[in-house]
GURO-277587 format. One record per residue: residue in three letters; y, z negated, x negated of N, C-alpha, C in turn. Coordinates in Angstrom, 1 decimal. Layout:
residues N
+-----+--------+--------+--------+--------+--------+--------+--------+--------+--------+
|  aa |    nyy |    nzz |    nxx |   cayy |   cazz |   caxx |    cyy |    czz |    cxx |
+-----+--------+--------+--------+--------+--------+--------+--------+--------+--------+
| Ala |      Y |      Z |      X |      Y |      Z |      X |      Y |      Z |      X |
...
+-----+--------+--------+--------+--------+--------+--------+--------+--------+--------+
END
This chain:
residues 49
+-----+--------+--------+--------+--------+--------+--------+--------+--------+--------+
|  aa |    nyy |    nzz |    nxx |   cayy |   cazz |   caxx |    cyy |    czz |    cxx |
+-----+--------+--------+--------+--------+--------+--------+--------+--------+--------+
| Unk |  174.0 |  -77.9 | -162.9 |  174.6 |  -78.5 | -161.7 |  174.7 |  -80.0 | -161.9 |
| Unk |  173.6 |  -80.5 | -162.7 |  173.9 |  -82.0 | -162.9 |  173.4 |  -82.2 | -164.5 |
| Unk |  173.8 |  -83.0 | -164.7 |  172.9 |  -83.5 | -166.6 |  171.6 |  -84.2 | -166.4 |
| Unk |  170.9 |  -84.4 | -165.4 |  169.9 |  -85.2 | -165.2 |  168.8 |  -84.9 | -163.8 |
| Unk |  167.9 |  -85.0 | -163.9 |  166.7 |  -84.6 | -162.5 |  166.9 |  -86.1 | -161.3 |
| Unk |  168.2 |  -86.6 | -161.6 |  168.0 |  -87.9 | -160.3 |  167.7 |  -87.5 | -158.9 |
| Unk |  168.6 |  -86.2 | -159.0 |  168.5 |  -85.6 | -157.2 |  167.2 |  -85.0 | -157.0 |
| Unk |  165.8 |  -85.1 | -158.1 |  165.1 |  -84.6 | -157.7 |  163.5 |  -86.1 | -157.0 |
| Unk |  164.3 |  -87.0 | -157.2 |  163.6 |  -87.9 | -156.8 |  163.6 |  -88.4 | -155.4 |
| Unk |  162.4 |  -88.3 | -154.3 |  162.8 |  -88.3 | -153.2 |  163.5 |  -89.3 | -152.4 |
| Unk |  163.8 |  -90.6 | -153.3 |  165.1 |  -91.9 | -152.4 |  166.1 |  -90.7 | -152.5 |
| Unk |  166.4 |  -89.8 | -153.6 |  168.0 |  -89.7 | -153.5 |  167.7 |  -88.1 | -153.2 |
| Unk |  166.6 |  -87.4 | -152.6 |  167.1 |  -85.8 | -152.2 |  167.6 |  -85.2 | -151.3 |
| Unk |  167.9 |  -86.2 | -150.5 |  168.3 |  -86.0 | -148.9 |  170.3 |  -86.3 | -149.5 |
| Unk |  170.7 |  -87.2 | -150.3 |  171.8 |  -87.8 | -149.9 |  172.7 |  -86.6 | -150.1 |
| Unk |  173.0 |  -85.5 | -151.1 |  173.8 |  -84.6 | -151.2 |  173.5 |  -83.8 | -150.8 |
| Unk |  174.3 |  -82.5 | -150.6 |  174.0 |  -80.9 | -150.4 |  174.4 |  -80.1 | -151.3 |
| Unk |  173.3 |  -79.7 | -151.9 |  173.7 |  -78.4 | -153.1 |  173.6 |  -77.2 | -152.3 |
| Unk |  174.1 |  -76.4 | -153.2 |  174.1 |  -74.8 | -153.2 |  173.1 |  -74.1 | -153.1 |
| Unk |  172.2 |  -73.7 | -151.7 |  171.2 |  -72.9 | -152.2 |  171.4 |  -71.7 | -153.0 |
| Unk |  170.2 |  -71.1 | -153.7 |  170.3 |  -70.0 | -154.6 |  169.6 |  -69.1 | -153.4 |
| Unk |  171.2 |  -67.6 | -153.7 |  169.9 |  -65.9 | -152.8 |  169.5 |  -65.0 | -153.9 |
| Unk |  168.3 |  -65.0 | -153.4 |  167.7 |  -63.9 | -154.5 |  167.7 |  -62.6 | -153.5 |
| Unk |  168.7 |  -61.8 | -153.6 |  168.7 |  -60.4 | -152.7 |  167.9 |  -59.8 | -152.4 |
| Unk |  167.5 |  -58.9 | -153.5 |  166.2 |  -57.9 | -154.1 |  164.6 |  -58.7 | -153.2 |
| Unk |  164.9 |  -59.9 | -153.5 |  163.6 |  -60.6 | -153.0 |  163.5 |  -61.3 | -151.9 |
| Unk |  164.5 |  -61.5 | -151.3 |  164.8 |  -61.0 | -150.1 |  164.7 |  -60.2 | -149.0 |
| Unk |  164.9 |  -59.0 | -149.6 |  164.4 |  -57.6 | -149.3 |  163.2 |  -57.5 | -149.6 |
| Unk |  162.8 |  -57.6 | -150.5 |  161.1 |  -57.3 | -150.6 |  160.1 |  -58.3 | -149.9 |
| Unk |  160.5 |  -59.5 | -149.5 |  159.8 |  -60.0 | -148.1 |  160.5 |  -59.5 | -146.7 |
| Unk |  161.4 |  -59.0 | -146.4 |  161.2 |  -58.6 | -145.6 |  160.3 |  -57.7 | -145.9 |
| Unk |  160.8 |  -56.6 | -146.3 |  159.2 |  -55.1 | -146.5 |  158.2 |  -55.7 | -146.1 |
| Unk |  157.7 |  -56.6 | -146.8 |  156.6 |  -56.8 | -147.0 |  156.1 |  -57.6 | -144.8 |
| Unk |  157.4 |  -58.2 | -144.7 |  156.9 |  -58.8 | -143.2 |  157.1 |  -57.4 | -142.5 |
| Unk |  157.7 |  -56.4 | -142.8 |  157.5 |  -55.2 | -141.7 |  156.8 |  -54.8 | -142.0 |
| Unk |  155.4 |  -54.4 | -143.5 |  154.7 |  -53.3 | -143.9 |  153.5 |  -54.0 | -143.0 |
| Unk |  153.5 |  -55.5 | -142.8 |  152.1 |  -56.0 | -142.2 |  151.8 |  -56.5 | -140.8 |
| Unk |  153.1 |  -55.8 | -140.5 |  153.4 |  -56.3 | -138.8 |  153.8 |  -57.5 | -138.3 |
| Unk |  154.5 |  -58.6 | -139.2 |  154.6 |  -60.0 | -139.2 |  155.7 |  -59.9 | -139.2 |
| Unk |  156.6 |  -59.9 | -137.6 |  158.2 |  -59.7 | -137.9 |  158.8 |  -61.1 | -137.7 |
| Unk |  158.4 |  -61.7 | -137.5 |  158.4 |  -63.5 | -137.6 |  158.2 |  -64.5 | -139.1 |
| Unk |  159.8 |  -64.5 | -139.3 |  160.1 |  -65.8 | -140.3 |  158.9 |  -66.9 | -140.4 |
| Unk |  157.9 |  -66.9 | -141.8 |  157.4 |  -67.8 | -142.2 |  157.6 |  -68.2 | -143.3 |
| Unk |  157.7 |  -69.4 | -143.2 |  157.9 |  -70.5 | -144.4 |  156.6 |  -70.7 | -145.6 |
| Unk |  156.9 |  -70.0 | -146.4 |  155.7 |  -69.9 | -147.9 |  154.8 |  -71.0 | -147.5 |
| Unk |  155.5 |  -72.3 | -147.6 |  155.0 |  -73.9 | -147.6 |  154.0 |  -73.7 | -146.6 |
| Unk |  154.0 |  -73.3 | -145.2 |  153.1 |  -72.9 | -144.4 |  151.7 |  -72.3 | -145.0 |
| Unk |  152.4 |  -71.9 | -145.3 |  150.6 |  -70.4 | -145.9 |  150.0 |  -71.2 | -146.3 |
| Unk |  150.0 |  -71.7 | -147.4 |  149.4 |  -72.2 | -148.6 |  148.9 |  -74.0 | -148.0 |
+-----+--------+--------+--------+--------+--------+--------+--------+--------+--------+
END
């Protein structure tokens, strides 16, 4: 996407908008996994941890 990590420095991560990436399959396997444990509410990884 670029030749260089500048957009990964936080002055400049905000200024553009890239492409997020979908991972389908894994996608689907968190949902499962939010229905198999009764957590039907969107949490953010970052949270957990």
């Amino acid at each position: 996407m670029t030749e260089t990590n500048v957009w990964c420095k936080p002055d400049n991560a905000f200024e553009y908008s890239f492409p997020l990436l979908s991972f389908t399959e894994i996608n689907k396997s968190y949902d499962l996994i939010r229905v198999e444990s009764g957590r039907l509410s969107l949490v953010d990884i970052r949270d957990v941890f």
